[in-house]
N, C-alpha and C positions, 0 to 999 in steps of 0.2 A: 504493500500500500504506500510504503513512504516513496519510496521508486518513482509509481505512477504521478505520486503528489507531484516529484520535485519535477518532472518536466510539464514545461506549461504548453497550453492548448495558444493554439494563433490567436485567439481571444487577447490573451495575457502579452503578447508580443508589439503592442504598438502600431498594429500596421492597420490605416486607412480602412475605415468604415467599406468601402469599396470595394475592394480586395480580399474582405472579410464574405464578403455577400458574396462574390464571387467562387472563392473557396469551398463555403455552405454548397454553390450550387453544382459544384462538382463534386461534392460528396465526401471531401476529405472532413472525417472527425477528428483527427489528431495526426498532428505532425508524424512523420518517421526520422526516426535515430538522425540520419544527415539532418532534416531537415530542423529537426529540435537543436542540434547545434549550431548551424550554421547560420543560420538566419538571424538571430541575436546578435553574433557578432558583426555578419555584415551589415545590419543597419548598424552599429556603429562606426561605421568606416573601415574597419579592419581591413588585411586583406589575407586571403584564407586557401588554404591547401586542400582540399580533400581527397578523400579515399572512399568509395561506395561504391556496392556492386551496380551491377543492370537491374532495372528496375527499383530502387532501392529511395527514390524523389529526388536525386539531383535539378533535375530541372525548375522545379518548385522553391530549391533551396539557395537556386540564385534567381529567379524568377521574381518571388515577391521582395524580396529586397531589394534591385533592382528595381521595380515598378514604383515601391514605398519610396526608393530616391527621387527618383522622375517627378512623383507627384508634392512631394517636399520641396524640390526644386522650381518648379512654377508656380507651386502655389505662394513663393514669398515673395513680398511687395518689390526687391529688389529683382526680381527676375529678368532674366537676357533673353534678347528674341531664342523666337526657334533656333534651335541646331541640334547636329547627332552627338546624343550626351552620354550614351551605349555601344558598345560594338561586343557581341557575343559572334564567338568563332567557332564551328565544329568541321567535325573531319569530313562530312558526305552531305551531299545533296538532299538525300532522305531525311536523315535526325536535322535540319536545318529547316525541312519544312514542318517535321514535327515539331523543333524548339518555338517554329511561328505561331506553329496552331496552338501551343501551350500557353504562349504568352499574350496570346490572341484572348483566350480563353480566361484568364488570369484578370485581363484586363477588359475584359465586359463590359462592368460598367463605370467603366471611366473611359472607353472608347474614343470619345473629342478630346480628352487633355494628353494621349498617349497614344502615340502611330510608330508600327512594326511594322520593318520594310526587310522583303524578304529577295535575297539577292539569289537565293538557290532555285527559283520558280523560273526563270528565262533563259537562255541561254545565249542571248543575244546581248550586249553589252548597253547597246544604244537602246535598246526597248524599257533600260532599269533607270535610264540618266534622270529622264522627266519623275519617275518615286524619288528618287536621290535632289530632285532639285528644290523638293517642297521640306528638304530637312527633316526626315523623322526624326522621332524622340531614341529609336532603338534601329540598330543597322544588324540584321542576322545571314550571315554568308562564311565560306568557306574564305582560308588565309588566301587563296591564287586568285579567289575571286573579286574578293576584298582591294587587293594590291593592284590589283589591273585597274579598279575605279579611283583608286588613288592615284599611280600612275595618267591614267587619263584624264586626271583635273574634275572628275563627276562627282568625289567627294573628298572632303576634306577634316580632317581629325586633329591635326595640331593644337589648335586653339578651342575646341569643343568638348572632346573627350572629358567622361569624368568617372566612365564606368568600363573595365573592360572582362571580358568572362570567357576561358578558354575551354569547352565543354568536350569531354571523354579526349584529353592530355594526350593519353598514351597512344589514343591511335591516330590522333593530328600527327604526332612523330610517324609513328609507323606507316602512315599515306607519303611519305618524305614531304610535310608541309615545314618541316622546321626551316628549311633557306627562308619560306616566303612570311612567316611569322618573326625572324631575324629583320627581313628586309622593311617590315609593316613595321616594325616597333620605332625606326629611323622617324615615322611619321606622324609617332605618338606627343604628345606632351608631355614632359619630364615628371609631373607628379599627376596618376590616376590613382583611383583604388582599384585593384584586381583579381580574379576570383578564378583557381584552376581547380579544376574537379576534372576526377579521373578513379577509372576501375583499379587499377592497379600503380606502382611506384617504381619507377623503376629509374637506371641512373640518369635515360636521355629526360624524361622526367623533372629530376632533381638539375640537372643542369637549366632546363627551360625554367625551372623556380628561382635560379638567382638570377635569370634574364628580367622577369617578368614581375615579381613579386618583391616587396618589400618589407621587410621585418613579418614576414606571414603565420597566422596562427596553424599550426597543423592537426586537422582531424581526422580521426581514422574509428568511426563508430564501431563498437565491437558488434560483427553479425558473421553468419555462416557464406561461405562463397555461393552455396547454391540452399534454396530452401530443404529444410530436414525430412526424409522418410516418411512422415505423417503426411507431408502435401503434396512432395513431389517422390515418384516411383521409377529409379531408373534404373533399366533393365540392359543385360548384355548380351548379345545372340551372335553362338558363333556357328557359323556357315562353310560346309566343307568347299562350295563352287561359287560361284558369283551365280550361274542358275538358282542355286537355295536362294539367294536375295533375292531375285525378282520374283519366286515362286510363294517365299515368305510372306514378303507384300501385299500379291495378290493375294493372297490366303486370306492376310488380315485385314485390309481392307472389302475385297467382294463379299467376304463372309459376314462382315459386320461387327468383327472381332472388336478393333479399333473405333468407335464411337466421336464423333465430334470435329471439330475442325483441327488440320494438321499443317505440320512444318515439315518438308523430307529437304534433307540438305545431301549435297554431293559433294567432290570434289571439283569438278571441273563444267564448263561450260557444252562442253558435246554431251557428257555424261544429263546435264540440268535437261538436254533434250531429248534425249535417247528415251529416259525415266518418263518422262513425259507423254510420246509416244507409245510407251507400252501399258501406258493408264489408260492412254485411249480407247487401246485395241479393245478395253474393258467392258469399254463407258463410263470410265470415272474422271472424269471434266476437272483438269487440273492446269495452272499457270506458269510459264516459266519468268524466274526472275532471276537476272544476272547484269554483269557490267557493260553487256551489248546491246543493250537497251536505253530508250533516252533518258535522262532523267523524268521528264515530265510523265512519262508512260510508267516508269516502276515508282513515284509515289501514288498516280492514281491507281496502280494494281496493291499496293497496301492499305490505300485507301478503300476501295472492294470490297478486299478481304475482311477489314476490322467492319464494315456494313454488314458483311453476311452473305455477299454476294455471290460467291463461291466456296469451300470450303478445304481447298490444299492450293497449295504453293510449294513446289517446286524450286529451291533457290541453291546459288552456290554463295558464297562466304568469302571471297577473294579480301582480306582482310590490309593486302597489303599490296600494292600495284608492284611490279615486274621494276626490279632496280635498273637505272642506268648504267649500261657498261663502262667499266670502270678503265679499259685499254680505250683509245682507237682503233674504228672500225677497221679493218682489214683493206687490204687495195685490193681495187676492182678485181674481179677472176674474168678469165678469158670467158669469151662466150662459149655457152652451153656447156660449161667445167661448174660441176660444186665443188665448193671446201670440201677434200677427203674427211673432214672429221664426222661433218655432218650428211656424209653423202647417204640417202638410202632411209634415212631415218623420218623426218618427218613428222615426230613423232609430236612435237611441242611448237608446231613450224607457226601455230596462231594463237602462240602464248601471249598474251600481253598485246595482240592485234585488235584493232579498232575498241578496246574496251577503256570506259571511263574510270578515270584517275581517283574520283571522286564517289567511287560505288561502296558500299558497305551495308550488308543485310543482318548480319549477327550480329551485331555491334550495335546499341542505342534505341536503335528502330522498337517502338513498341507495338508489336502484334498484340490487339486483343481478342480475348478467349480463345486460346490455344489451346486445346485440350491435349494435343500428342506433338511430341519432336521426334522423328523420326533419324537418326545418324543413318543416311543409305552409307556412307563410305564415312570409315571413322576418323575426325575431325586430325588436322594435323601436329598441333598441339592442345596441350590442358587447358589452357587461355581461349584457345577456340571451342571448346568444349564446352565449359562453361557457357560460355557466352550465347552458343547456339541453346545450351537446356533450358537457359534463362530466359526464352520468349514465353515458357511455359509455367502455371503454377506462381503465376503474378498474383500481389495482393495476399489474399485470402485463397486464391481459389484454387483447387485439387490439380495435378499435373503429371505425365506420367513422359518418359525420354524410352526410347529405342536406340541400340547401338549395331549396329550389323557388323561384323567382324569376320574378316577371310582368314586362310592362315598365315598369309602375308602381312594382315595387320594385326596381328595380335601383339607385335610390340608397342606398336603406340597404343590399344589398349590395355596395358599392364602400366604402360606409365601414366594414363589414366586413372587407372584403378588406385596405384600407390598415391597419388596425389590426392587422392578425394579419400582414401582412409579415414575412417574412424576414430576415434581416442583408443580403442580397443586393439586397432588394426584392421578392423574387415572392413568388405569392401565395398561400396555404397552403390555400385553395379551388382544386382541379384541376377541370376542365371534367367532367364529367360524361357518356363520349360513349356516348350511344343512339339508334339511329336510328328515331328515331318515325316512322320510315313501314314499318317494319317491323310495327309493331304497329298499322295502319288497321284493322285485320281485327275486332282489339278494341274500335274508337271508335264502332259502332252501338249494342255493349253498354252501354259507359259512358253513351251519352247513356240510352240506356232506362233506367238503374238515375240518372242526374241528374234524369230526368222525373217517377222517382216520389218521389225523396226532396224535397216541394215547403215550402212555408215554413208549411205547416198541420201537415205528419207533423214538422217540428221543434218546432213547438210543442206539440203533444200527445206527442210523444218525451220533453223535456222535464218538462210538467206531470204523465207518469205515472213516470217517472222519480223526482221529486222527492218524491211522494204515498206509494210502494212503500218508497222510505228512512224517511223518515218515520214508518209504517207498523211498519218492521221493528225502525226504533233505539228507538220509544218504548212499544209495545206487548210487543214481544219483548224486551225489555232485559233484565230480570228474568231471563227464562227462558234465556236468550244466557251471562248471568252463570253464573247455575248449571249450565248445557250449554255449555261452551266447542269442542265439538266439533261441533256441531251448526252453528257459524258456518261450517265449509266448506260447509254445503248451500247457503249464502246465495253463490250468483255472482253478481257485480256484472257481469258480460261476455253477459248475457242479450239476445235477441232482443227488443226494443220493437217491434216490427213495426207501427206508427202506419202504414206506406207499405206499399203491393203487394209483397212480396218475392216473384220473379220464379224458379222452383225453375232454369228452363235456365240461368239465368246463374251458378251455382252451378259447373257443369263448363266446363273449356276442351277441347275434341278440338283431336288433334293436326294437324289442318289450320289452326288457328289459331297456333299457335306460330310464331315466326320460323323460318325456316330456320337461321339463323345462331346462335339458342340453343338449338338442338334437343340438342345434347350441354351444356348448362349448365342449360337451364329445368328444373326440376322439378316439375312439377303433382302435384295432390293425387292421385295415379292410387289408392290405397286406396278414397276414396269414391267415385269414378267407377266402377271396378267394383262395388263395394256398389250404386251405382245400377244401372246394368247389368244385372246377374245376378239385382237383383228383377224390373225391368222383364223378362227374360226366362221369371222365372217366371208373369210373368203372361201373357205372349204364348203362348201353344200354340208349339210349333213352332222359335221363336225361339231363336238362340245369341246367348252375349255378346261371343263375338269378333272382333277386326275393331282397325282402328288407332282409332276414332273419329269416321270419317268418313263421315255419313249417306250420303254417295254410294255408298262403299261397304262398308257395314254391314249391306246385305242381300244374301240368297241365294232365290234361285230356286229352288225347291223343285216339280218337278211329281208331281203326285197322280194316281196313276194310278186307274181305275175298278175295283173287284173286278169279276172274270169271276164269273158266275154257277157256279155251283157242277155239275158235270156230274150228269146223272140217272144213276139207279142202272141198270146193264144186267140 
């Protein structure tokens, strides 16, 4: 009880009537651990370090601080015209429109006295000049984005700045944005207050803290990396072939196993498609999301998603864009001669090709009501691990991670496992038990719907993928802007159909069901009657009843001959 006493409620915090009401209406009753710390301090000017996982209320925790300055700040008789009196920086395009909409949200109602101007939503530099020249109160964009409009004279910080806020630290470094946060600082005013929050500490970190920070308080709330065993459930599944994954999958997915809305994460970009395509073959209507993609197109596919509008996404995690080489390029090779090093392989030849600098899915982005994370291919560090189970088991609410494991990556999950140990030692990945011979019955399908999705239907998957965005973010812009409502007709979860899709592997009958999930499995039985009861209407004769099983789904029917009709006596 004394505990709860001693941390106070945003009531107890000083902060604008406004801000107050605003909070009420988003629902928060009580600060969280960062947020109870930090917030007190920065309204006193402090300037502050922190440390807190994903989802854990950073953004709230420089959020109303920042908003309770702004409106302190105009509200006193000596007040200065307009000008940008804020500049919040994070590492992607995505958490940039999220940190908008937060602060968008935050500040409700006080909308007239506080304008968020969001540099992450265009891509075009001259389309942001005319928001930049009405001076908002708050500027939220990424460090290369920022620098370019400073460089271009469209905005100016020297003499305004009084608030600056570097949001998820570790992976502003990790994007290599540190040059351009070096070169933005040249353009600062010698005395702000400044506020780094980050998931973890690390030394590029602590070096960017004596760049940026002065005399800073540092907090590190004590909490778990990832929620405890009670909320969240993570499971390890290892798989003798890479067919067990995608036979897995299906299993849990068509059966009904898995419930709810999901995250399946990859490694790689071909692989975010492939996955994709083999959900198809299913019928189960799933998104891809990756760094090949516009910006504008994958916040409105997360936007979708937390609607409800489809329920899996398909994403890869590229956490850290492709380093620049560190030699000089090589001299030109004669014509049609490769480099012997690389001759034949090909293998990574569109690594780091046409994909943006500024992408990151596991990182910041909040997915709401994630019921399942799916690891299709196991994360490449503990940091990414985290980070991708952390969409799930937000708040309050129950959560459950899948890991899939080949025998080739059972070392990076053992160093999983050892990282997320216990006080005890065990291991917070439980075994995952199904008995995959239960589901043989399913692996003739799987390979038929592997056979079709070949490495021609991924790359034409792909290239009409990328063509269709493209298409819709630069021609339809305009009219997107002025019809904001018209962007629900745009589904990012559409059928690419580059491959055969196969209509029988759409339905499971109940002869294929384990016996053992027969009271658990829940198949799509809606559509499968919807099938059914056409195919019936177009058979003469035909019902639709029956459990599903061709063997016995028909009925004998004998026809008898009309007797001739007797003559008149």
């Amino acid at each position: 009880m004394a505990a709860a006493a001693a941390t106070p409620g945003f009531e107890h915090m000083g902060l604008d009537g406004r801000l107050l009401r605003a909070v009420a209406e988003l629902g928060w009753a009580a600060p969280t651990a960062i947020q109870a710390e930090a917030i007190p301090l920065a309204l006193e000017g402090r300037d502050i370090l922190a440390r807190a996982r994903t989802g854990s209320g950073k953004t709230g925790a420089y959020g109303l601080p920042l908003l309770q300055h702004l409106l302190r700040v105009k509200a006193a008789p000596s007040a200065v015209p307009q000008a940008v009196r804020a500049l919040v920086l994070v590492p992607s395009k995505e958490l940039g429109q999220q940190v908008v909409r937060s602060l968008r949200q935050l500040a409700t109602f006080c909308a007239r006295d506080v304008r968020v101007a969001d540099l992450c939503a265009h891509a075009d530099l001259a389309a942001q000049r005319p928001v930049l020249m009405e001076k908002p109160d708050v500027v939220v964009g990424t460090p290369g984005r920022v620098l370019a409009h400073v460089g271009a004279r469209s905005l100016s910080l020297r003499h305004s700045l009084e608030l600056l806020v570097l949001d998820e630290a570790d992976l502003l470094l990790n994007f290599g944005c540190g040059q351009d946060i070096r070169a933005l600082l040249c353009h600062l005013p010698k005395i702000y207050q400044a506020l780094l929050l980050s998931a973890t500490f690390s030394p590029d970190v602590e070096a960017l803290k004596e760049l940026v920070l002065h005399n800073p308080v540092t907090l590190c709330p004590p909490e778990p990396r990832l929620p405890g065993p009670s909320q969240l459930r993570q499971f390890g599944v290892r798989c003798g072939t890479e067919e067990e994954k995608f036979l897995l999958l299906c299993a849990l997915l068509k059966l009904g196993v898995l419930r709810g809305r999901a995250l399946l994460f990859v490694g790689t970009t071909p692989r975010c498609y492939r996955l994709k395509l083999f959900l198809e073959q299913f019928g189960v209507p799933a998104c891809a999301l990756n760094s090949e993609l516009p910006a504008r197109s994958r916040c409105h596919i997360i936007t979708q998603f937390n609607r409800g509008v489809y329920d899996y996404i398909v994403a890869t995690d590229e956490e850290a864009p492709a380093a620049p080489p560190e030699h000089p390029p090589r001299k030109k090779q004669r014509k049609g001669v490769a480099p012997s090093k690389d001759r034949g392989k090909g293998k990574d030849k569109d690594k780091g090709k046409d994909k943006d600098s500024e992408y990151g899915v596991a990182r910041g982005i909040d997915f709401q009501n994630v019921a399942v994370v799916i690891n299709f291919d196991v994360p490449p560090t503990v940091e990414s691990y985290i980070h991708r189970v952390g969409r799930t088991a937000r708040a309050d609410n129950p959560g459950t991670a899948l890991t899939f494991a080949l025998p080739e990556e059972e070392e990076g999950m053992a160093r999983i496992e050892d990282a997320l140990a216990g006080e005890n030692g065990e291991s917070m990945l439980q075994p995952y038990k199904f008995r995959m011979e239960e589901i043989e019955g399913l692996r003739y399908r799987c390979r038929d719907a592997m056979r079709s999705v070949t490495k021609q239907a991924v790359k034409e998957a792909r290239l009409r993928e990328i063509k269709d965005e493209l298409l819709n973010s630069e021609k339809l812009k305009a009219y997107f802007e002025d019809n904001p409502r018209d962007l629900h007709v745009l589904r990012h979860d559409k059928p690419l159909h580059p491959a055969i899709v196969k209509p029988h592997l759409r339905n499971v009958p109940d002869y294929l069901v384990p016996p053992s999930l027969r009271g658990v499995a829940k198949p799509d039985r809606k559509k499968r009657r919807r099938v059914l009861n056409t195919g019936a209407k177009r058979r003469r004769g035909a019902t639709s009843r029956g459990s599903g099983n061709p063997l016995q789904s028909f009925k004998y029917a004998r026809h008898r001959a009309k007797r001739p009709a007797a003559p008149p006596s």
